[in-house]
Every structure is written in structure tokens, then in C-alpha cells.
C-alpha positions as CSV (number, residue, x, y, z in Angstrom):
1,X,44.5,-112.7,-18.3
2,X,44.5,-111.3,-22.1
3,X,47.1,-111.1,-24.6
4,X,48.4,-107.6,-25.6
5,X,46.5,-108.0,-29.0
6,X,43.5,-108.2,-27.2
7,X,43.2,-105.0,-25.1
8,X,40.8,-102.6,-25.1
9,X,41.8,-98.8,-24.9
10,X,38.8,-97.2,-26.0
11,X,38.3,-96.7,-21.8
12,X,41.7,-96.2,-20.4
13,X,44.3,-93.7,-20.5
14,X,47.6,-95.1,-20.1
15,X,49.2,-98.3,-20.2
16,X,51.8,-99.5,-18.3
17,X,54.5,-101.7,-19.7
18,X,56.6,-103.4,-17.6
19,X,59.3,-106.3,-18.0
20,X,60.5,-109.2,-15.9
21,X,62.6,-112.0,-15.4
22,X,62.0,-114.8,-13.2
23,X,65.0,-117.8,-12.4
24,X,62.9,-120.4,-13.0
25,X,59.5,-121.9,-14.8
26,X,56.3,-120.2,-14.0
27,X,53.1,-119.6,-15.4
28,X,50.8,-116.5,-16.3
29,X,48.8,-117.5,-12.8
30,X,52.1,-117.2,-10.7
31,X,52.7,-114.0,-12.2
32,X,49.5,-112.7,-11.6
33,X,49.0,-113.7,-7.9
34,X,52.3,-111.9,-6.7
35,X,51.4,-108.8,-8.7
36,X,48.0,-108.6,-6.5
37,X,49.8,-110.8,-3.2
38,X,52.4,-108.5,-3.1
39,X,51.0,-105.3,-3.2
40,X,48.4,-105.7,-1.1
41,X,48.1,-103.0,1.0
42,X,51.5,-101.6,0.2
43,X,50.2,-97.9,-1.2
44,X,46.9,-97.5,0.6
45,X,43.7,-99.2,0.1
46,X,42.3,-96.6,-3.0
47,X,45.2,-98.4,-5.6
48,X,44.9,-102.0,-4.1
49,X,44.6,-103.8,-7.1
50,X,41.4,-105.9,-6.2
51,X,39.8,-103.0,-5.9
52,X,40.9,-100.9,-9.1
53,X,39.8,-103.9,-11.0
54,X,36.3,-104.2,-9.2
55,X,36.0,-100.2,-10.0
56,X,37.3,-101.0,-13.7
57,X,39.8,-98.4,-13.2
58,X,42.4,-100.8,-14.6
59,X,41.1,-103.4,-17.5
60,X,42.7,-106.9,-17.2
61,X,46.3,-107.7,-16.9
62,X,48.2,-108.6,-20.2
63,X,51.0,-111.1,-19.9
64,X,53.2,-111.9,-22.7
65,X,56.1,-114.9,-21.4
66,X,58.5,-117.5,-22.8
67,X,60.8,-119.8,-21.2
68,X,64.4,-120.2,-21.9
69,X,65.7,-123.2,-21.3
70,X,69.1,-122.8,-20.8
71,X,69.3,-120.3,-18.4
72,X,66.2,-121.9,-17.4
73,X,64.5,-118.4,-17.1
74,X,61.2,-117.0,-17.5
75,X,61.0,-113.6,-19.6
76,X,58.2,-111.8,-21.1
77,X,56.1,-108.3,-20.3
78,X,53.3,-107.2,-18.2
79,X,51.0,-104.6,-19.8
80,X,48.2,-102.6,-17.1
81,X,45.2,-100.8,-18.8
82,X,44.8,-97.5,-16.9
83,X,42.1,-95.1,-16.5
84,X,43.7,-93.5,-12.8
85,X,45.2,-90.0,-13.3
86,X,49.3,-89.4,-14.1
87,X,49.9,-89.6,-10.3
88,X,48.6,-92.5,-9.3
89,X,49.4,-94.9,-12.1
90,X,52.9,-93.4,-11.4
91,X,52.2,-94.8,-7.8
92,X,50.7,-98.0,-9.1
93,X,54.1,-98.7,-12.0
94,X,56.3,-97.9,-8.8
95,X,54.3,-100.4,-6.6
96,X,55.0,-103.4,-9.3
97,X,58.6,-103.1,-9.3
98,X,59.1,-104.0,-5.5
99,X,57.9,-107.4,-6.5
100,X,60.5,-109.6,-6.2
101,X,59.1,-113.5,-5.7
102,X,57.3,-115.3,-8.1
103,X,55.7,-118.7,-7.2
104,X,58.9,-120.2,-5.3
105,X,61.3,-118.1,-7.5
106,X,63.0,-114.8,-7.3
107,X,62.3,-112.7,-9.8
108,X,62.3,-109.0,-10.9
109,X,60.2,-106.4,-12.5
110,X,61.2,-103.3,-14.2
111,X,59.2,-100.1,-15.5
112,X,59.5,-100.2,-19.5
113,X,57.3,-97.0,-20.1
114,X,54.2,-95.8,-19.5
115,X,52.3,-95.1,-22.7
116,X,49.6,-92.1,-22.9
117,X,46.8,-93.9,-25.0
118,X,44.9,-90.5,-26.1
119,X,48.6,-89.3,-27.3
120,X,48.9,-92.0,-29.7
121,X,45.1,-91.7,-30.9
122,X,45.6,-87.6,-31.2
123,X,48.7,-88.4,-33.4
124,X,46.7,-90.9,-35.4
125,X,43.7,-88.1,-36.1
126,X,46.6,-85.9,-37.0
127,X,48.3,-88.2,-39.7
128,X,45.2,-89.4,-41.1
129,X,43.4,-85.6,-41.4
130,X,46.3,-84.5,-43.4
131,X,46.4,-87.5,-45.3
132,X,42.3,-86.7,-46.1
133,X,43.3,-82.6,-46.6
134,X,46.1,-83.4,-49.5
135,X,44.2,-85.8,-51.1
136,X,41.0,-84.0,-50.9
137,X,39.9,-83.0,-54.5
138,X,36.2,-80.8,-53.7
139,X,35.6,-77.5,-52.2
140,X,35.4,-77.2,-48.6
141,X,31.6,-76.6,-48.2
142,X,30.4,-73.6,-45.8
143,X,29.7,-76.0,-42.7
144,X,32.8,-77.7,-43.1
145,X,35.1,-75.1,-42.1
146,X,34.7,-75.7,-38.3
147,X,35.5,-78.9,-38.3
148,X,38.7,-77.7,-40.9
149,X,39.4,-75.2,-38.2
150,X,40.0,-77.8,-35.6
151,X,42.0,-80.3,-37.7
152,X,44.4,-77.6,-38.1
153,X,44.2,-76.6,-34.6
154,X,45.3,-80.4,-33.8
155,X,48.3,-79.9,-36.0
156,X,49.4,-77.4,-34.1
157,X,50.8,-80.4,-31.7
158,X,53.2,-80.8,-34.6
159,X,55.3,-77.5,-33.5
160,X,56.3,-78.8,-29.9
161,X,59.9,-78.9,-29.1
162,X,62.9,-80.3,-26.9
163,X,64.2,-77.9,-24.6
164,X,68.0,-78.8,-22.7
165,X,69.6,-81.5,-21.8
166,X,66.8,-83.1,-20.8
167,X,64.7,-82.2,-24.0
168,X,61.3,-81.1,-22.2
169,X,58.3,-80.5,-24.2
170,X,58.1,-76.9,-25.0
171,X,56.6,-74.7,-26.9
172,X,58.3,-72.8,-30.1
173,X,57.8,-69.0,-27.9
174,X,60.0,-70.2,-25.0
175,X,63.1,-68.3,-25.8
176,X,61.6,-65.3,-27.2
177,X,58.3,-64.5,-24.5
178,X,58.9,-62.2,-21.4
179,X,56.7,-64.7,-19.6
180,X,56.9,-68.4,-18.6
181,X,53.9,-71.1,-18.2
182,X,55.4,-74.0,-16.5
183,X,53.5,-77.4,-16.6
184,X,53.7,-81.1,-15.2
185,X,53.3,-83.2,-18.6
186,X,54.0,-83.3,-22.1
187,X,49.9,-83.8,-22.6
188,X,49.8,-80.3,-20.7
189,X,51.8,-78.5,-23.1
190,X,50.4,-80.1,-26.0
191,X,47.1,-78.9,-24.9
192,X,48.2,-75.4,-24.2
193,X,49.6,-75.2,-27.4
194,X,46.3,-76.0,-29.4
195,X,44.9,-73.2,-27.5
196,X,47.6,-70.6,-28.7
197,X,49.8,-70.5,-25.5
198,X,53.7,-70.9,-26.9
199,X,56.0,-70.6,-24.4
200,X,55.4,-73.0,-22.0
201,X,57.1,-75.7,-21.0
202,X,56.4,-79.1,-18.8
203,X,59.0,-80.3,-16.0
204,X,58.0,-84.0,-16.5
205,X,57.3,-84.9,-12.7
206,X,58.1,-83.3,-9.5
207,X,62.2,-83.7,-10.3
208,X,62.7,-79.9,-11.5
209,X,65.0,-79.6,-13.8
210,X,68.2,-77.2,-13.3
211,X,67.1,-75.9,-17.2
212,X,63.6,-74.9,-16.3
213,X,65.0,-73.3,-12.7
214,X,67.5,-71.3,-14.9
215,X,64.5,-70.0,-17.3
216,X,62.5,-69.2,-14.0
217,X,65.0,-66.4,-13.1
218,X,64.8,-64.7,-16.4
219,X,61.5,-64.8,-17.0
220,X,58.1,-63.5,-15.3
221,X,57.0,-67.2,-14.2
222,X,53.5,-68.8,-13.7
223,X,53.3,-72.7,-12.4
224,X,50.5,-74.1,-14.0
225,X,49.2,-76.9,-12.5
226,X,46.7,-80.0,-12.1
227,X,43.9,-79.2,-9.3
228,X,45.1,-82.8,-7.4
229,X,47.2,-83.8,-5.0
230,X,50.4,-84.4,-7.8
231,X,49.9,-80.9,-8.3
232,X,50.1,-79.6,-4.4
233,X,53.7,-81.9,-4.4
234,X,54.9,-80.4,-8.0
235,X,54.0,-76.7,-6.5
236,X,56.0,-77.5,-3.5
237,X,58.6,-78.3,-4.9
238,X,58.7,-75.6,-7.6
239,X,58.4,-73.2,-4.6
240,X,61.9,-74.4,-3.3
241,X,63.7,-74.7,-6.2
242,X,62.8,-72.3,-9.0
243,X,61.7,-68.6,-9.0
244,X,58.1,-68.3,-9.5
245,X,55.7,-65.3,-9.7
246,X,52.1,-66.8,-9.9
247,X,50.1,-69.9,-9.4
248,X,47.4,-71.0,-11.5
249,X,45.5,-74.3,-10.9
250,X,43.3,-76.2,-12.9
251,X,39.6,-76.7,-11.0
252,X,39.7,-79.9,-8.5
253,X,40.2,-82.8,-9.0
254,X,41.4,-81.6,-12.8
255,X,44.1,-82.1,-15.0
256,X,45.5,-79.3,-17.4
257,X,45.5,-81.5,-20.0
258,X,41.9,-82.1,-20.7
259,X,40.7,-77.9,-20.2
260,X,39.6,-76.2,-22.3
261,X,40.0,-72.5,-24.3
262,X,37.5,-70.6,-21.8
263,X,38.7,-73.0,-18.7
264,X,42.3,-72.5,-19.6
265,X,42.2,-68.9,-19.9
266,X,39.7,-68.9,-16.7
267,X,42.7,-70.3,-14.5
268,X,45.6,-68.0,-16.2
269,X,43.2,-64.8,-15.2
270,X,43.2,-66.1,-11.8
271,X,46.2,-66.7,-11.1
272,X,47.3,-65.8,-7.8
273,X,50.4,-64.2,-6.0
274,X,53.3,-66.4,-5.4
275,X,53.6,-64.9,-1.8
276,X,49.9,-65.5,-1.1
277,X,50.8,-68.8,-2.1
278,X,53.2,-69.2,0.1
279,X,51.7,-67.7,3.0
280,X,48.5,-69.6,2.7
281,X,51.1,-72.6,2.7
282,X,52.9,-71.3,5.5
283,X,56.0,-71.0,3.9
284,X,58.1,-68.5,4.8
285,X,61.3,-67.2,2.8
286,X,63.5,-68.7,5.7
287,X,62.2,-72.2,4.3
288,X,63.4,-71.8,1.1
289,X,66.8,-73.5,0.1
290,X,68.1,-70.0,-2.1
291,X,66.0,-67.2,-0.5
292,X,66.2,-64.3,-2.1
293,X,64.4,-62.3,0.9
294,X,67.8,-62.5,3.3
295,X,68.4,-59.0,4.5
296,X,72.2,-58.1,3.9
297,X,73.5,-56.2,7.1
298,X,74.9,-53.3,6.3
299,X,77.5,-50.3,7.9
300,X,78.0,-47.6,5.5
301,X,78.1,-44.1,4.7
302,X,76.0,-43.0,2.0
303,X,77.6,-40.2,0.4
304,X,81.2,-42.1,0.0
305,X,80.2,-45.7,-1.0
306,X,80.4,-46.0,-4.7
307,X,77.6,-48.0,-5.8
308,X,76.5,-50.1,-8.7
309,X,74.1,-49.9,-11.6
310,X,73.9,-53.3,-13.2
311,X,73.0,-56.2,-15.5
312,X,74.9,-59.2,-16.3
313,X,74.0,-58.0,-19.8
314,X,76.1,-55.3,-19.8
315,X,79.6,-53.6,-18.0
316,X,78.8,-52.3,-14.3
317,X,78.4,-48.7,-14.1
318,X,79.5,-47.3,-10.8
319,X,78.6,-44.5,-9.3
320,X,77.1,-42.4,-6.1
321,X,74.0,-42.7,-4.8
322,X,71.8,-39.1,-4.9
323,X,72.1,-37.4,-1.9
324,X,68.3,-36.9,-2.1
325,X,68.1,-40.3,-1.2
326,X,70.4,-40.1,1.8
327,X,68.1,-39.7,4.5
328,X,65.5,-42.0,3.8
329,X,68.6,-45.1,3.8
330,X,69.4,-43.8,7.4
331,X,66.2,-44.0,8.4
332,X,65.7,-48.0,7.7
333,X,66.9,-51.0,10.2
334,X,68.1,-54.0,9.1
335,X,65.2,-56.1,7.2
336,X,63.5,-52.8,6.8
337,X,61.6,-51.2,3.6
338,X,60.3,-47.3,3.0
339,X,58.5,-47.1,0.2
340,X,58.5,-42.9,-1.9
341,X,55.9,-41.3,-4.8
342,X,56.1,-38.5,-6.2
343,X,58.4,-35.8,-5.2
344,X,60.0,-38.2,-2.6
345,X,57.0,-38.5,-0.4
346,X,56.7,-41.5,2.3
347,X,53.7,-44.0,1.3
348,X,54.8,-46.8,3.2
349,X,57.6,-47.1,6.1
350,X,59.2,-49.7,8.1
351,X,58.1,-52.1,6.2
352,X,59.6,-56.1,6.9
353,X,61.4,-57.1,3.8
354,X,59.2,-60.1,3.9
355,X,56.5,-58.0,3.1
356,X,57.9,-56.1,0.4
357,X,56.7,-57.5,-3.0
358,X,53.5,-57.8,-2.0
359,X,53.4,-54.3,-0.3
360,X,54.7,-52.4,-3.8
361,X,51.7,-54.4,-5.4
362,X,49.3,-53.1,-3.5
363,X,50.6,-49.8,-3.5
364,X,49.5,-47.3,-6.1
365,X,52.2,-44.7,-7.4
366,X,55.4,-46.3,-6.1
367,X,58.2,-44.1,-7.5
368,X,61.1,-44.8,-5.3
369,X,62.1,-48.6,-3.0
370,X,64.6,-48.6,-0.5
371,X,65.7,-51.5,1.2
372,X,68.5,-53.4,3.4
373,X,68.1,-56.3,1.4
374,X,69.0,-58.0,-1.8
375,X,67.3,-56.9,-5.4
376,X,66.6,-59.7,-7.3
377,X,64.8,-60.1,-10.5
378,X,61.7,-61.0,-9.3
379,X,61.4,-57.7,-7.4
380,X,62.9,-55.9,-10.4
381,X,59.7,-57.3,-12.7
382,X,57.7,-56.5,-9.7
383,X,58.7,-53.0,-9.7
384,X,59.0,-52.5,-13.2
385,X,55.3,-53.6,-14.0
386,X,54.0,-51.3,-10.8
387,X,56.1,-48.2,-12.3
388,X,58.9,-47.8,-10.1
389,X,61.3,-45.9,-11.5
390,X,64.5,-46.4,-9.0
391,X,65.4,-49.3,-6.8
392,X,68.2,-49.4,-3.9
393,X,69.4,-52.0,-1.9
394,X,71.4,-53.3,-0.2
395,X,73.3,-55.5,-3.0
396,X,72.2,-57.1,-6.1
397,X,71.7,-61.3,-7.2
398,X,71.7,-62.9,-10.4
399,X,69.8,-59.9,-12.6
400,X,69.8,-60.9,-15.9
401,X,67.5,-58.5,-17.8
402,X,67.0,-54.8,-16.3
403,X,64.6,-52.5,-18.1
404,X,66.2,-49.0,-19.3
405,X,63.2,-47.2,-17.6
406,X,64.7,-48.2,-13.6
407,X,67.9,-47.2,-11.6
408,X,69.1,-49.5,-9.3
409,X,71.4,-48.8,-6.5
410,X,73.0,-50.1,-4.2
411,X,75.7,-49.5,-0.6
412,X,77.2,-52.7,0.2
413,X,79.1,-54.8,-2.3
């Protein structure tokens, strides 16, 4: 055992603070042998704590205590070098809270926080570099400039932000970009942002917040994740809550925090398909909660039903569909797609709706999409960056921004 004064965190990444209270006397040795008694075996053999210790991927236990006699109590903290990843000393901070004897004596532990080490030494390099640039009275020599370069590049931390209710780490281009890069950790967004990359955003654990799945529908969306198992659970999760377009995943056994430039823009290049994803996953549209692939059915007669033309941006515009366009909606079943080009000629027919996005990407001069389904901004963006110039569906879902350059349509309200 150690006092806090006297840990090292030159080798360790986090530390995790944690409080108890125990009704009655015990000493630093009780406390110690329930941590280790207790969890034994409780999360798997790989975070046992005899062996994390033997592996030095946690330093030696802090314990801070005082005894009160009158409620004849014992208080104090419990402080847990870490060098495991943001996952499993998650795991590990859970694990030490379902303690509940100490010695002959209930007691209780409770999470404080869990502080990210390198954060607080970054935010250190920061102060102290600007503190050296104001007070610096010379001429920055010609070899010093790279090394100016990246104090300034550091600052750049400096300009993250609190996005809604929750105040998540963002970046300062969240509001204004088309796009969206959605991370796990404030570390993630911090090192995005010293790279140049503004509006993302972090979702601070697998708990999605309703603010970042609101920004998902607006936005062309890319879920940018660690190459570990917290990021397979994160992306699941994501899948079935929030509107993504693309995946991109740090290499194996990586975390997004520690890439860098040429990595970082190495994984966005490569980011892949959110129906690939899916279907690599074997995750259909049925399994998700809101799917937006549900085929509306449909009786209707084309030349009669007025249709609609709309954004929530601006008043409904009603209308016909063109009769030009009336034969090819008779033609489709329920669930069904035909894809046109130019001059209204069939490139793709029949096609299952659950196919449809990733059919009009791989489909060179789409013009036209018909389909008994529901249009949804995510097929809108689709569309729009492939060219297509008119959309018609069944009905339309929660479209908040519809570029000038497409008509949608659409027979069943």
C-alpha cells in the first residue's frame, strides 16, 4: 500500500478514484484483502487483480482512511493506477463497487471518477508552453518552428465544446458541417481536433445520447471507433439507435485517441458502408428498433392521388405525380425498387427495398428511384451524392434538409 502522494503516473493512464465507508474500525490490510477476495474471479481471469498487478498493468493500491469515532465509521478513498484501456478499467471501477464486506464489517464502495492521467499532463504542456511563448523575449530561430508548430497544434485542445444537455465534448464545426464524426471519448475528440477534424463529437460510453441520435438524422454520419471489443458494443449500439452512414475503425487492438494524422485520415478513407456493416454483422433492418427500411403498403391510383414535395424546413407543396412516371409505380410490388437514367430507361428492377441504398451506390447514372417504401434522409443524401434527380415513394420520415437539385414524391399519406 502507498499513499496518494506517492504514486507514480509516469506508466499508467488513468486512475481510478473511488470512496468508501465501512461501520466499523478497519485497517488499510482489511481493505485491501476484500478488494482482491472479492473480486476474484468475478469479471474473468484477464482483470483478476493478482494478475493485473503481476503484469504491472495496475501500480499499487493507494489508500487514504480515518476513523470517526462517533459514528464509529471508517472513511477514506481508494486510488487504482491504470494502464488497461477505457473499457476495461471501466470493467475493473464497476467490479470494486460490488464489494460490500470489509473484515467482519459491512461496508460500501462508490466510483468517484476516473481520471485520464495524459489529459491532465497535455493540459499542463499547454499552460506552461504559453506561459514560455508570452514571456519569450528572442526570435524564434529557423529549427524552432516545428516544434512552435506543435505547441500551437496542442492549443487547439483549448477550442473543444459542450454540446446538449449532456454537454459532450465536441468540436466548434458541429452545427455548421454537412458531415458528422461520432467518437467514444473526450480523449478521441481532443485528438481529432489537433488533427484539424471540427465537427465531431464523442458519446461518452455505449449510453447514446438522444442529442447525438437527433444530430445523426441531419447529418451525413460516420461512427468512428476504437479497433477493440468497447468499440464492436459502441457500434452496436449506435446501429440501433442513431442514423449512421459509415464506419471507420481505428487498426486492432487501437484506440482513436492515440492515432495519428496519416493513421487518422487512413481510417476516415476507408470507411465502409453502413449496410455492409450491417450485413457482415447480420443485422437486418427488421432488427432495428426505428427502421427506416419498412415498406408502406400501398392501394392507389397514380394520376388522382395528390402527392407531397417536402421539408420540415419549409411549407408542403402538393401536387401530382408526372404521368411519365405512372407506369413504372404499377409495375413495383410491395417492398419493391426500379431504378431509371436517362430518358427514363430501366437500370435496375425489382429490386428488395432492403437492397436499395446500397444498389443506387453501385449504380452509375441513377436519374430516377421509385419505391413502395419510406424516403428518409439517409436515402435522400444517398441519392443526392449519386446524382439522382427525383425520388418517389411511398411516404416520407423525418426529412429535415432536402437539396433544391431533387423532387420527391410520394402516393400514400
Amino acid at each position: 500500500m502507498v499513499n496518494e502522494e506517492d504514486i507514480d503516473t509516469s506508466t499508467v493512464k488513468y486512475l481510478i478514484h473511488e470512496k468508501f465507508s465501512i461501520n466499523g474500525v478497519a485497517e488499510r490490510s482489511d481493505i485491501i484483502g476484500a478488494l482482491f477476495g472479492q473480486t476474484e474471479g468475478l469479471i474473468g481471469e484477464g482483470l483478476d487483480l493478482r494478475e493485473l498487478q503481476k503484469t504491472s498493468r495496475i501500480a499499487r493500491i493507494a489508500v487514504k482512511l480515518q476513523y470517526q469515532k462517533k459514528q464509529r465509521k471508517t472513511t477514506g478513498t481508494i486510488i487504482i493506477p491504470s494502464s488497461l484501456d477505457r473499457v476495461e478499467t471501466a470493467l475493473l471501477a464497476a467490479a470494486l463497487e460490488t464489494v460490500d464486506r470489509i473484515g467482519p464489517c459491512v461496508g460500501k464502495i462508490v466510483l468517484q471518477k476516473i481520471e485520464d492521467v495524459r489529459e491532465s499532463k497535455r493540459r499542463q504542456i499547454i499552460t506552461r508552453a504559453s506561459r514560455i511563448l508570452k514571456t519569450w523575449d528572442h526570435e524564434v530561430a529557423p529549427d524552432s518552428i516545428s516544434v512552435l508548430e506543435e505547441v500551437l497544434k496542442e492549443a487547439r485542445i483549448s477550442i473543444i465544446q459542450k454540446y446538449g444537455k449532456e454537454g459532450l465534448p465536441a468540436g466548434p464545426g458541429i452545427q455548421d458541417s454537412d458531415s458528422l464524426i461520432i467518437v467514444e471519448g473526450r480523449a478521441d475528440v481532443v485528438n481529432l481536433l489537433k488533427h484539424g477534424f471540427r465537427n465531431v463529437i464523442s458519446v461518452q460510453g455505449t449510453n447514446v445520447p438522444p442529442d447525438v441520435v437527433e444530430l445523426t438524422r441531419k447529418k451525413v454520419t460516420t461512427a468512428f471507433l476504437d479497433g477493440d471489443h468497447g468499440g464492436d458494443l459502441i457500434l452496436r449500439e449506435l446501429i440501433h439507435l442513431a442514423d449512421l452512414d459509415y464506419v471507420a475503425r481505428a487498426p486492432q487492438n487501437r484506440e482513436v485517441e492515440e492515432l495519428s494524422s496519416k493513421e487518422l485520415l487512413k481510417a476516415l478513407r476507408t470507411k465502409i458502408p453502413i449496410e455492409q456493416i450491417m450485413k457482415e454483422m447480420n443485422i437486418t433492418p427488421d432488427d432495428v428498433s426505428d427502421s427506416e427500411e419498412v415498406a408502406v403498403k400501398s392501394d392507389f391510383v397514380p394520376n388522382e392521388i395528390p402527392i407531397i414535395v417536402q421539408s420540415k424546413k419549409t411549407q408542403p407543396i402538393t401536387g401530382k405525380i408526372p404521368e411519365h412516371f405512372s407506369e413504372y409505380i404499377t409495375q413495383i410490388s410491395e417492398q419493391e425498387a426500379i431504378l431509371l437514367g436517362a430518358n427514363f430507361k430501366p437500370l435496375k428492377e425489382k429490386i428488395p427495398i432492403s437492397e436499395l441504398r446500397n444498389t443506387i451506390i453501385e449504380t452509375n447514372d441513377v436519374e430516377v428511384v421509385i419505391f413502395d417504401g419510406i424516403i428518409t434522409q439517409r436515402l435522400l443524401d444517398i441519392a443526392y451524392e449519386r446524382g439522382v434527380k427525383t425520388i418517389i415513394g411511398a411516404r416520407q420520415h423525418d426529412i429535415t434538409k432536402k437539396p433544391a437539385k431533387i423532387d420527391l414524391y410520394t402516393f400514400s399519406e
